[in-house]
Structure formats: structure tokens, C-alpha cells
N, C-alpha and C positions, 0 to 999 in steps of 0.2 A: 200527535198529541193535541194539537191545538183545534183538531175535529172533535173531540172527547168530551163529551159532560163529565163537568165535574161536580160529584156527588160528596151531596156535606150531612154530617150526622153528629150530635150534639148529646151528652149526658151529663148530667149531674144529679150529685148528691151530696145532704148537709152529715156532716159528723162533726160531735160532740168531743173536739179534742181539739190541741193545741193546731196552729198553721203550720209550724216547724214541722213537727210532728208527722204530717202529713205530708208535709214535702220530702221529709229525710226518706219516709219509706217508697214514693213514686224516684226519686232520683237514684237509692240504690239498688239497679239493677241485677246486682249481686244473686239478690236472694230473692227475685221474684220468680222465680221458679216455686220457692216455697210459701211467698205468701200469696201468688195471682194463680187459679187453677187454671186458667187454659197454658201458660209457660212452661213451658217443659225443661229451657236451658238455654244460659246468655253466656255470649261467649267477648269478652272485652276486646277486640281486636290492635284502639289504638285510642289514645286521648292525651288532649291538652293541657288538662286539669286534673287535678284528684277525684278521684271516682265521687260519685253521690253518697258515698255512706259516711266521707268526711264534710261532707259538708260544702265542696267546692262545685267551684261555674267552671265553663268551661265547655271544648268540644268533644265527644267520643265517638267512636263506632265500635256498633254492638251486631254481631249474628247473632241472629235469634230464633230458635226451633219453638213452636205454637201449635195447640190444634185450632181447628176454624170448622166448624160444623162435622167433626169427629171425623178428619184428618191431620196427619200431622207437617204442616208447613215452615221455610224455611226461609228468611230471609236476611237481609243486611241492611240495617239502618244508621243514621247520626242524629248526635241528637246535641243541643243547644240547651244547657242550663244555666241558669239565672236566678241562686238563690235570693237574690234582691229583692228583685219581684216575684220569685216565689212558681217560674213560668217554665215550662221544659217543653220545647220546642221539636220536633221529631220526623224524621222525613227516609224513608224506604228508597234506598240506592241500589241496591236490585230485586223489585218487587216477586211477592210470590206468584205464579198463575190463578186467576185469572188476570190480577189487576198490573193496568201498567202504571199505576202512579198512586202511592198513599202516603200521606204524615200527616200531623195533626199537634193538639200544642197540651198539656196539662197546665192547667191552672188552677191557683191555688191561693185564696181570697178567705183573710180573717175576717169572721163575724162578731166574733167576740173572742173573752179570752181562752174559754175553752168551745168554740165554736168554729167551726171551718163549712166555708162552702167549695166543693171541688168539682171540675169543670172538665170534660173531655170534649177536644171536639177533633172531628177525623174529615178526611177531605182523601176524595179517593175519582180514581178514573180506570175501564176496562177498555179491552182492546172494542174498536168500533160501538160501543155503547152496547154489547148482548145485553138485551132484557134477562135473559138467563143468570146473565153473570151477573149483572147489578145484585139481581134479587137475593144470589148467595152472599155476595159481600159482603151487603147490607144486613141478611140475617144475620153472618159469623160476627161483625162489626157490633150489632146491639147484643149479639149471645155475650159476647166474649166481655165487651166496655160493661153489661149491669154484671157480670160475674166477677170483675177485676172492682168495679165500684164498691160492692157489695162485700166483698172481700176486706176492702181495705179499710173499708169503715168499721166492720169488726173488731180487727186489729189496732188500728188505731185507736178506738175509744177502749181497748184495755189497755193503752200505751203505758199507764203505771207497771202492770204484771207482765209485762208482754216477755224481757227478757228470761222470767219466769217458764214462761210455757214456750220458750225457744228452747232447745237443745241441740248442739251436734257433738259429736264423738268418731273417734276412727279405731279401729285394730285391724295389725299389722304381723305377716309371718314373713319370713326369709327362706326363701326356697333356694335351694341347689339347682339349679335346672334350666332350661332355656324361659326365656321371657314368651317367647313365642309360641310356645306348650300351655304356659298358665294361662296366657291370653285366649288361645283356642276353646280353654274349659271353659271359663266365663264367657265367652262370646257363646257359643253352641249349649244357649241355655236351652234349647228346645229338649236335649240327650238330658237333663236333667233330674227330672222325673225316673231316670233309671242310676242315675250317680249321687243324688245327694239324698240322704234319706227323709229327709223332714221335708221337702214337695214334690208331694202327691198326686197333682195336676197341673201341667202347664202346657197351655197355647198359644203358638207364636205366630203371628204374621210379620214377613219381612219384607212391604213391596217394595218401596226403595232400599237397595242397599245401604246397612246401616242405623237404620232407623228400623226398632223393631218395637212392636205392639201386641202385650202379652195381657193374659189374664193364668194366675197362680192360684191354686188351695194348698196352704205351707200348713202342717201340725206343729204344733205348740207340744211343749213341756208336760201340758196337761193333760196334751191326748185331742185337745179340742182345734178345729180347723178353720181358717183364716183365708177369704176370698179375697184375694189384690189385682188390678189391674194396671199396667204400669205401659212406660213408652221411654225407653232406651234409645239414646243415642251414641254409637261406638266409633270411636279415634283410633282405627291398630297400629298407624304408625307413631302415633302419643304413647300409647298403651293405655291407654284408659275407655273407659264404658261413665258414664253417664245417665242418671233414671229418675223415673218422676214418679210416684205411685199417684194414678189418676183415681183411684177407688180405694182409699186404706180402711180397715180396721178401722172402730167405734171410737178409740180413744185417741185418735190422729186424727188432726185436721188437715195435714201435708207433709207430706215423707216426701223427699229426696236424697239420692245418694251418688257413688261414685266408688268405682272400681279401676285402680289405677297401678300402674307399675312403675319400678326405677330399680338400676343398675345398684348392686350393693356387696362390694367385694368382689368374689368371684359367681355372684348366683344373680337374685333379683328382689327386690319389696315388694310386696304385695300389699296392697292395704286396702280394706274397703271402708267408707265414711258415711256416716249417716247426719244428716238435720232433719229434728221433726218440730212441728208445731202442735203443741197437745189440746187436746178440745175438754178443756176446764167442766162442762156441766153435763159431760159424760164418765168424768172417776167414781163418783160412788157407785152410780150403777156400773159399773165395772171392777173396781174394786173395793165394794166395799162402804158401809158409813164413816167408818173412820178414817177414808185413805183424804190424802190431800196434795197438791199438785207434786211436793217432792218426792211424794209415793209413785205420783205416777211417773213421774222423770225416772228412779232407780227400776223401776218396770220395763218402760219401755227401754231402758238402758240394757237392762239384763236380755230382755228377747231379743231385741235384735240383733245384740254384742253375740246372744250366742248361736241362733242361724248363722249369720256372718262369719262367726269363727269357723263354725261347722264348715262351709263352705270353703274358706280359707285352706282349714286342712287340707280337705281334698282334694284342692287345686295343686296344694303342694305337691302332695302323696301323687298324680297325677303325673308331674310333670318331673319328676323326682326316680319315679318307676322309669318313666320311660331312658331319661339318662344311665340308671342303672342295666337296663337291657341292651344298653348299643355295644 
């Protein structure tokens, strides 16, 4: 290590919102799957303190699944925050390849009252210094910080509406059946396209086990067809599937969900959950002059509740038949 350059990269940007504001959304990790587009899924391992969505300091460790120059990467970091000073502190305890060593601090500095300057800086090192590798890093490191900056400043200066254009919801069936059956269906989304009837096309790459990287054409209600591109991460011994849509529909600005199982009586819960982020000055042209943001919540509520159902059954009917056959 101590042969290694270590390489420093620095961004910032001003938003037009409160400092809390901006800290509350960099500290809870939660849901930066939905609000940062390279995250695909955070997984809390273990912490000191109250997660960052209450508001507390403290230590955590987070795994965290990411793309980085259109892969999808995996690692495990800690991180030190400091609502006081407003600093979250961040450091990679088993780095992804190529790099052996990256963390870096956020910071987060009032300019006024509704004014915030926020600061990323990253510090990072490869094995023997590859010109090769630097150069990736270094690209994924400024793709990733201005798409996470850029993101957040968004969000943040609608921080009045924002719980507005947040929504998640779940539905849930109870199947007779083994867990292990319903899980197979949902996992072996590739069979798809021949079992569920509303998608129409799907492509799956699965190069690491578990991680899988699709692109979907699903038909709508209306008849009209819907390009998504998503990155799945699947737990079979959890029973759950995990997903990010990388490319949603017009009127999302970040879908994620989760496909999860539990023991329930004698059968199993199935549930699938969705949070989207609605993109505000795509509704009318989508639905409409008169529609407005609770129009499009009960929209997007209704479409996905009812693919999702759709799918749900299936799984059941699936795993339901096969118990009936033995």
C-alpha cells in the first residue's frame, strides 16, 4: 500500500435548500438506491447510532451494490457521521477490483438560509499504480459523484414537495406451496416472457451469480409498451430479490423494488414493494392538462400494483400447481 499513489478527486455543487436538508438525504443511506442513480442497493450490516434518516451520528457498516462505468460493483464500507458538523466520513473495507483502497468525506457547509454548498471528495489507490486502472476509476469516480451531485440537488431544492413525489407501496398473496417453488419463479425471470403475460421481451445477463442485468418491453393496460432496464440483486437464502430500474418510463424518475418471502402458517407471503420517485414536469404530458402530482401517484399506484399482482398470482398458481401434482 504504502508504494501506491494516492489519487484525490474533489466535487462540488451549490443547492438552493436548507444544510439539514441536505445532510438528512447524503446520511440516509436507506433510500439511496432511489434517490442516487448509480446505487442499486444498501444493505445496513451493523451501526452504533440511529441510521441517518433519524437524524443520528454515529458508526455503520453498509454493503453496497453500484455500477461504475456500466458494471455492476460490490462492496463494503464504514462510515462516520457527524450531524454537527454536518461531515460523513467514509472509507471502503473490502474494496471493489480494481481499487485497493477508497473513502472520502461529504461535506456539508451553510451558505445561507436556503443555500447549501456540498462537497465530495474521494481518495482512492490501485494495485501497483495501473495507468489503466487509475483512468477507470477516475472516469467511474467523476461519472458517478456529478450523477449523485446532480441528483441530489434536484431533490433537495424541491425539499417542500419531495414527500409528495415519493411514494412506496406493497401487495402481498399467500400461497400454499413451498417457498422454494415461488422463489424459483421470480428468480428465472429470463422464462418470463413465456409465463407472465404482460412482458413481452426480456433480456437477461447473469455474469456474476446473482446479480442479474435485464432490459424488459412490459404492455400496459392500454395496449401501449414500456422499455425498462433494471439490475437485480437476489438473497435465496433471505428469499428475497431486490431491483433498481436503471431506465424507467417518462413519468419516474427512480423505481425500486423488492420481492420478498416469509413463512405464513402452513404456506408462505409473497410480497412485492415498490418506491418510485415521480418526475413532476413530465404529468401533463403524460397524463394529461389537468392531471397533477396525486393523479399521478394513483397512476403509477394502479400500474404497477397491477403487473405486480399479475405476477404475484402466477407465482402462486405456479407453486400451488406443483404441490397439487406430487
Amino acid at each position: 500500500m504504502s508504494a501506491e499513489k494516492v489519487h484525490r478527486t474533489s466535487h462540488e455543487v451549490e443547492i438552493a435548500a436548507p444544510a439539514g436538508v441536505v445532510y438528512g438525504i447524503i446520511a440516509d443511506t436507506g433510500k439511496w438506491p432511489l434517490y442516487f442513480p448509480p446505487n442499486i442497493h444498501v444493505e445496513r450490516l451493523e451501526g452504533t447510532g440511529p441510521d441517518g434518516a433519524q437524524g443520528g451520528g454515529g458508526t455503520e457498516r453498509l454493503r453496497m451494490w453500484a455500477t461504475a462505468n456500466g458494471t455492476v460493483k460490490t462492496w463494503t464500507s464504514r462510515r462516520e457521521l457527524d450531524p454537527g458538523r454536518r461531515r460523513i466520513e467514509f472509507r471502503q473495507e473490502i474494496p471493489a477490483a480494481p481499487l485497493t483502497g477508497m473513502g472520502g468525506t461529504w461535506i456539508v457547509e451553510e451558505t445561507g438560509e436556503l443555500a447549501t454548498r456540498l462537497t465530495l471528495l474521494h481518495d482512492f489507490t490501485v494495485a501497483d499504480d495501473r495507468a489503466e486502472d487509475v483512468e477507470w476509476v477516475q472516469r467511474a469516480t467523476d461519472t458517478n459523484s456529478t450523477s449523485e451531485l446532480d441528483r441530489l440537488k434536484a431533490l433537495a431544492e424541491r425539499w417542500r414537495e419531495l414527500d409528495d413525489l415519493v411514494l412506496s407501496f406493497e401487495d402481498s398473496v399467500h400461497v400454499e406451496g413451498p417457498a422454494e417453488r415461488v422463489y424459483d419463479f421470480l428468480y428465472r425471470v429470463g422464462d418470463w416472457p413465456e409465463r407472465v403475460p404482460h412482458v413481452d421481451r426480456l433480456d437477461l445477463v447473469e455474469e456474476t451469480p446473482g446479480v442479474q442485468v435485464m432490459s424488459m418491453d412490459t404492455r400496459t393496460a392500454d395496449g401501449s409498451v414500456h422499455t425498462t432496464e433494471s439490475v437485480r440483486v437476489c438473497f435465496p437464502e433471505a428469499g428475497r430479490i431486490v431491483y433498481k430500474q436503471t431506465a424507467t418510463p417518462a413519468l419516474m424518475a427512480a423505481h425500486t423494488g423488492e420481492w420478498s418471502l416469509r413463512p405464513e402458517g402452513t404456506g408462505v407471503k409473497v410480497t412485492s414493494q415498490h418506491s418510485v420517485v415521480l418526475r413532476p414536469e413530465n404529468i401533463e404530458r403524460i397524463l394529461g392538462p389537468e392531471a397533477d402530482v396525486a393523479a399521478a401517484r394513483r397512476y403509477v399506484r394502479e400500474a404497477l400494483g397491477r403487473n405486480s399482482g399479475a405476477t404475484l398470482a402466477l407465482a402462486k398458481e405456479f407453486a400451488q400447481n406443483a404441490t397439487a401434482t406430487r
